[in-house]
C-alpha positions as CSV (number, residue, x, y, z in Angstrom):
1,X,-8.3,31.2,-1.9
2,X,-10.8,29.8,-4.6
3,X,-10.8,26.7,-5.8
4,X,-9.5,25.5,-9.0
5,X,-12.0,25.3,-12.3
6,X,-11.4,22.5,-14.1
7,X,-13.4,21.6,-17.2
8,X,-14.1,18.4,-18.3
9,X,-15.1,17.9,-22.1
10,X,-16.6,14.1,-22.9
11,X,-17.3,10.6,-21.3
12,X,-20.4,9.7,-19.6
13,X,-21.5,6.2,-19.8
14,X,-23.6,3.4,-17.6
15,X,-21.7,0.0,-17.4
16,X,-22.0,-3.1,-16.2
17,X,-19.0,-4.5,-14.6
18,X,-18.3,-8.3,-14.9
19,X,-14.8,-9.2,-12.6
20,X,-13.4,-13.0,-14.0
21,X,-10.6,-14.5,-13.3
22,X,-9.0,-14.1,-16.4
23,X,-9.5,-12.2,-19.4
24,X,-11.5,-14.5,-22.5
25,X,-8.7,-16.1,-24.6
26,X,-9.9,-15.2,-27.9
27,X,-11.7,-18.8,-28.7
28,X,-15.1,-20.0,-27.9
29,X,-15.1,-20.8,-23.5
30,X,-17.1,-20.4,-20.3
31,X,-16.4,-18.1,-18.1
32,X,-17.7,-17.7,-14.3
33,X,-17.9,-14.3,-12.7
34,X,-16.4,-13.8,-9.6
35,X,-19.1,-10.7,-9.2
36,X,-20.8,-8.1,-11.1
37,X,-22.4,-4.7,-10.6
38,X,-23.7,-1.5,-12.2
39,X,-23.0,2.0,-12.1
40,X,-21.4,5.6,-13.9
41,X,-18.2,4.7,-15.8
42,X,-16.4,6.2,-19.1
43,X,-13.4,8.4,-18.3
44,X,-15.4,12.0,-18.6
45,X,-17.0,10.4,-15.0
46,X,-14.2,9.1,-13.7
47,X,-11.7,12.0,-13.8
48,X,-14.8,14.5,-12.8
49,X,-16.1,12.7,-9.7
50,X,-12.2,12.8,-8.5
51,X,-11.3,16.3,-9.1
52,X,-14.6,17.2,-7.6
53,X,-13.3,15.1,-5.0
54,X,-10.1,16.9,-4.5
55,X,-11.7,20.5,-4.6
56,X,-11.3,21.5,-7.9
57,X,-15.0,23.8,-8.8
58,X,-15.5,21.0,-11.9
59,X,-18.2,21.4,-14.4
60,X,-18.6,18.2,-17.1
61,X,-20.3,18.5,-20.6
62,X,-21.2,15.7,-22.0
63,X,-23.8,13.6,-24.2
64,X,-26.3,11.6,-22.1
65,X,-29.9,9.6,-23.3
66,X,-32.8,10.9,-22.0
67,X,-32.9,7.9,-20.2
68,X,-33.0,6.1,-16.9
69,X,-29.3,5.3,-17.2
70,X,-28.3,9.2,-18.2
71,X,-30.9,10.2,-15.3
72,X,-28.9,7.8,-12.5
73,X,-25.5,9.3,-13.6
74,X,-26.5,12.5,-13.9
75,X,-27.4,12.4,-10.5
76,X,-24.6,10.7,-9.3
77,X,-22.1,13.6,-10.8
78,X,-24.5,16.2,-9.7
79,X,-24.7,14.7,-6.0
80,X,-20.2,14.6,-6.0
81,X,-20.5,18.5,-6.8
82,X,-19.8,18.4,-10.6
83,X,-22.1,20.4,-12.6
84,X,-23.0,18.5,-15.6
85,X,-23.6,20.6,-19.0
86,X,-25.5,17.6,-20.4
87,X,-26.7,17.2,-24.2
88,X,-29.0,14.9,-25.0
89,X,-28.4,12.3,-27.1
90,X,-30.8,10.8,-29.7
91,X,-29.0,7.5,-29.2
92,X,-29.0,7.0,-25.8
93,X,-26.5,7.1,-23.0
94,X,-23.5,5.5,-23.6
95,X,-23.7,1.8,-22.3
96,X,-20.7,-0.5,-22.0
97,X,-19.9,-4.1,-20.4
98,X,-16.4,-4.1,-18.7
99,X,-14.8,-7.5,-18.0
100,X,-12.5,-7.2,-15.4
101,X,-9.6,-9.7,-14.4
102,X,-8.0,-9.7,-11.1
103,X,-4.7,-7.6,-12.1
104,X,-7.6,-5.0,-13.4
105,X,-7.0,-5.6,-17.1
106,X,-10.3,-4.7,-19.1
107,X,-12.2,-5.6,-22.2
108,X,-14.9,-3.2,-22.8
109,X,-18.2,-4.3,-24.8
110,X,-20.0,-1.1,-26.2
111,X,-23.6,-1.8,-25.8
112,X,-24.4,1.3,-27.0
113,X,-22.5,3.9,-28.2
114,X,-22.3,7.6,-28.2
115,X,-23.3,10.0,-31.3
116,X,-20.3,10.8,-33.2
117,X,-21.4,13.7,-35.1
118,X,-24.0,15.8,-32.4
119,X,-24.9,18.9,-33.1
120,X,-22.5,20.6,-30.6
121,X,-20.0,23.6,-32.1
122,X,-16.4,24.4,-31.1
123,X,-18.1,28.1,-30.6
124,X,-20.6,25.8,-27.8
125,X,-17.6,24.1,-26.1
126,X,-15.3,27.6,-26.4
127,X,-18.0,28.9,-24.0
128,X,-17.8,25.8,-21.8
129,X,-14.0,25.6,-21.1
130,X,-14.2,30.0,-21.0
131,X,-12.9,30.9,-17.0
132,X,-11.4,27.1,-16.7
133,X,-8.0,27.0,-15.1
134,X,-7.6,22.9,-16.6
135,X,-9.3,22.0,-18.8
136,X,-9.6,17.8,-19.9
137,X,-10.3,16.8,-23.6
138,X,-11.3,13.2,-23.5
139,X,-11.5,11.1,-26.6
140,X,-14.9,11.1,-27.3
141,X,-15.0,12.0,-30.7
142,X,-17.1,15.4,-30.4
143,X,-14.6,16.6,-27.6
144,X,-12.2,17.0,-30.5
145,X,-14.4,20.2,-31.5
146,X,-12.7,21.8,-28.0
147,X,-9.2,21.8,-28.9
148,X,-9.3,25.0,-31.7
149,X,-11.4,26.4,-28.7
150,X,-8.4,26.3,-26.4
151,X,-5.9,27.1,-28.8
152,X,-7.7,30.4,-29.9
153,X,-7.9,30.7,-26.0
154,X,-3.9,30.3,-25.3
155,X,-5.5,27.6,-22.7
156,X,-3.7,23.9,-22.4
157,X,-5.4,20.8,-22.6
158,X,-4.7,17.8,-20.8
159,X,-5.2,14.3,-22.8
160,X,-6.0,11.4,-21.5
161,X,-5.0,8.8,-24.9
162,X,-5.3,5.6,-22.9
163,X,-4.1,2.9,-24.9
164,X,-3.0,4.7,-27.9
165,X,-1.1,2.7,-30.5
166,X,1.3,5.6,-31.6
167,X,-0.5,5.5,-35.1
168,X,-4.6,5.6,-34.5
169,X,-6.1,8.2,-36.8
170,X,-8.7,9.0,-33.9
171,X,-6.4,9.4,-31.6
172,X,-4.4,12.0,-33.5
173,X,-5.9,15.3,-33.1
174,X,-5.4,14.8,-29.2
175,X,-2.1,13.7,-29.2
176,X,-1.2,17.1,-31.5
177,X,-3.2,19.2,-29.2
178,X,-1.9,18.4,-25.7
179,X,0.6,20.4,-23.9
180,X,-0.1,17.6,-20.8
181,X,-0.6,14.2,-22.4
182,X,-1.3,11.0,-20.7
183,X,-1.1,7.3,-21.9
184,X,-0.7,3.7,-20.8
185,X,1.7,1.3,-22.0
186,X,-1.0,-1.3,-23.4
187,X,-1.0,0.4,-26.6
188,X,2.6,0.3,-28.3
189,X,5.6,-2.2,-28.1
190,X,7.7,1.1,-26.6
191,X,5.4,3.4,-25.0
192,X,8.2,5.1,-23.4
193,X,10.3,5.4,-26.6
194,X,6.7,6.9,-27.8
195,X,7.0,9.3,-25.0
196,X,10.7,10.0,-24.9
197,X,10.3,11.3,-28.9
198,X,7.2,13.4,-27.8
199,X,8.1,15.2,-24.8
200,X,10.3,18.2,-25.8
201,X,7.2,19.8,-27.5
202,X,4.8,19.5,-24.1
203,X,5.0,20.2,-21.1
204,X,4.6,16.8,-19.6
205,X,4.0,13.0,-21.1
206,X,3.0,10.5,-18.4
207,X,3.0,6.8,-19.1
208,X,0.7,4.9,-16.7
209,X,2.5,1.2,-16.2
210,X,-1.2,0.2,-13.8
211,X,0.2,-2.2,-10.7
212,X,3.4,-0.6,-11.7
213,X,3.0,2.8,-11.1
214,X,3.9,5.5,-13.8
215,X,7.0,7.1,-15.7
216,X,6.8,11.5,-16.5
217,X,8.7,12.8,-18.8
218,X,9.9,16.6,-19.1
219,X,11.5,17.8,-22.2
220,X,14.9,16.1,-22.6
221,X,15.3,15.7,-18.8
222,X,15.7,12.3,-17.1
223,X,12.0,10.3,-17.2
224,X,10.9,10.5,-13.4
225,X,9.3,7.1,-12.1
226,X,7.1,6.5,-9.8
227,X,5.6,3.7,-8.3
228,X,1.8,2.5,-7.1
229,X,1.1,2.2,-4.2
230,X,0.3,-0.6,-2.3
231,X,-3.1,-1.5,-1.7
232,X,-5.9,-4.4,-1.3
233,X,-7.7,-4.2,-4.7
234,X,-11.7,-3.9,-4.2
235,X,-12.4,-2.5,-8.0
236,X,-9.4,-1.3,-10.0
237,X,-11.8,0.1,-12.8
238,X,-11.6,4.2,-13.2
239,X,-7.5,4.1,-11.4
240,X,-6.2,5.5,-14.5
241,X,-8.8,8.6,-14.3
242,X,-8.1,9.3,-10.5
243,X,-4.4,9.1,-11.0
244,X,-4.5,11.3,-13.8
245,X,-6.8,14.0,-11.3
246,X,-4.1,13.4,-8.9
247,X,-1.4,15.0,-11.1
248,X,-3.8,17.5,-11.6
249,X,-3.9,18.3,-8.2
250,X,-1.0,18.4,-7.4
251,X,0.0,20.9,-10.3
252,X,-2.4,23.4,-8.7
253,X,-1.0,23.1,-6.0
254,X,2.5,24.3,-7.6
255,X,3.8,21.0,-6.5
256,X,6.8,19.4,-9.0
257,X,6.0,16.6,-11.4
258,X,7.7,13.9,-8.8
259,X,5.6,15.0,-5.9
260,X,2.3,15.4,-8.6
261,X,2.6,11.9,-9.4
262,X,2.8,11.1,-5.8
263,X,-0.3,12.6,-5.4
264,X,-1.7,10.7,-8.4
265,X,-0.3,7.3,-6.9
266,X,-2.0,7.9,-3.6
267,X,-5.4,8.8,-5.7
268,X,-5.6,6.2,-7.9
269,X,-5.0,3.7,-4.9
270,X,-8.1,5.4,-3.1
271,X,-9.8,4.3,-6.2
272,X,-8.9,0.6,-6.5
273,X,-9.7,0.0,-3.0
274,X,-13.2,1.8,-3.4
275,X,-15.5,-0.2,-5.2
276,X,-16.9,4.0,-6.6
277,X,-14.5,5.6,-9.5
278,X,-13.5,7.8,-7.0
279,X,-12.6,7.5,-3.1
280,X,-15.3,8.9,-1.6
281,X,-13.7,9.1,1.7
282,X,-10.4,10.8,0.2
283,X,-10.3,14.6,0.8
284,X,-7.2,16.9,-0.1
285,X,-5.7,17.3,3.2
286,X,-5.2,13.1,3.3
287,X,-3.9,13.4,-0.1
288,X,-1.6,15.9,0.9
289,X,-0.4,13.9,4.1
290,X,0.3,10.8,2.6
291,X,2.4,12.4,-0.2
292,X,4.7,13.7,2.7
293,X,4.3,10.6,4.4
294,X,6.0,8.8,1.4
């Protein structure tokens, strides 16, 4: 049996992580760092380098700098397996300063941010996502130029909204597009309201509660919950991007939604006690075993 394709459309970045013990208050202060490192983030990395991970044949296009820092994740995706369709970008890879508190809330700093207008078609990215079994539109705001490509295509995307307020202009083209949506409840006073309302027209609506776990909803069936799992935190940064590869997984595997999100659960905990965006010890057949396990 082949593996899966999965196509990922958007995110590559080179941050610095900065863990504190709290996130800053909003008024001038000293913080001290607790520790600090570098490495491949932005959520186009994150959910590649886990799919990978889990067996899926996934191919990445994304805007990178010619640059040391695009050169060093480049290699890093390459090296996992994920074949990187990489345009260059005249301003530079994508560079962002996460602060990260213990409970892994973030605050992101762009450094440097992406193009927002590159010369890439929706005719370019048609081509990419063509064969793709799944197919993730991140919110990169080029990425945007994929979802006529899919629809022409009768292919689904999968959306990954984050922290979406309910009312974002930029988020909006996503949200309209996905048949499989995904969001966190940072972003509105009644993300699962948000969800409820949204549901019957998708296929699935997950909201992602962090330490909490995560709620599905199908249509006007009962929300399904389920919850983290328990696990000694090394680097929570990138969990939402291997849970949402989980529930990928398990959909390819013809699994239901409850036992999906199982499988997400048990890869985003991989994640959090990795100090990498995804477990590189993880394979499929663990994933599998601790999803029976319960």
């Amino acid at each position: 049996m082949s593996a899966p394709v999965a196509a990922v459309v958007g995110g590559v970045s080179w941050n610095q992580v900065i863990d504190v013990p709290r996130l800053p208050s909003g008024r001038t202060e000293t913080l001290f760092a607790t520790a600090s490192r570098t490495g491949i983030g932005a959520t186009g990395s994150g959910k590649s380098l886990n799919l990978a991970r889990l067996g899926f044949d996934t191919r990445l296009h994304a805007l990178v700098g010619e640059d040391d820092e695009g050169d060093l994740a480049v290699d890093i995706l390459e090296a996992a397996g994920v074949r990187v369709h990489r345009v260059p970008d005249p301003r530079g890879t994508e560079r962002h300063v996460n602060l990260m508190d213990p409970q892994g809330r973030r605050t992101s700093v762009y450094v440097n941010d992406s193009s927002a207008d590159p010369p890439v078609t929706t005719e370019d990215l048609g081509d990419f996502v063509d064969g793709a079994d799944y197919t993730w539109v991140n919110l990169s705001n080029y990425a945007r130029r994929a979802l006529p490509a899919l629809q022409a295509r009768g292919m689904p995307a999968w959306v990954d909204v984050h922290d979406w307020d309910g009312v974002s202009a930029h988020h909006q083209d996503f949200v309209d597009a996905a048949a499989y949506l995904f969001m966190s409840d940072e972003g509105h006073p009644d993300a699962l309201g948000l969800a409820a309302m949204l549901a019957p027209t998708r296929e699935l609506v997950v909201v992602t509660h962090g330490s909490r776990g995560a709620t599905a909803f199908v249509g006007a069936a009962d929300p399904v919950h389920v919850p983290a799992r328990p696990v000694e935190a090394v680097d929570p940064n990138g969990a939402g991007d291997a849970f949402c590869a989980g529930v990928m997984y398990g959909h390819s595997r013809g699994w239901d939604w409850r036992r999906s999100l199982e499988a997400g659960a048990v890869v985003a905990a991989g994640c959090v006690a990795s100090p990498h965006l995804a477990d590189p010890h993880l394979t499929p057949a663990q994933v599998d075993r601790l999803v029976d396990a319960g």
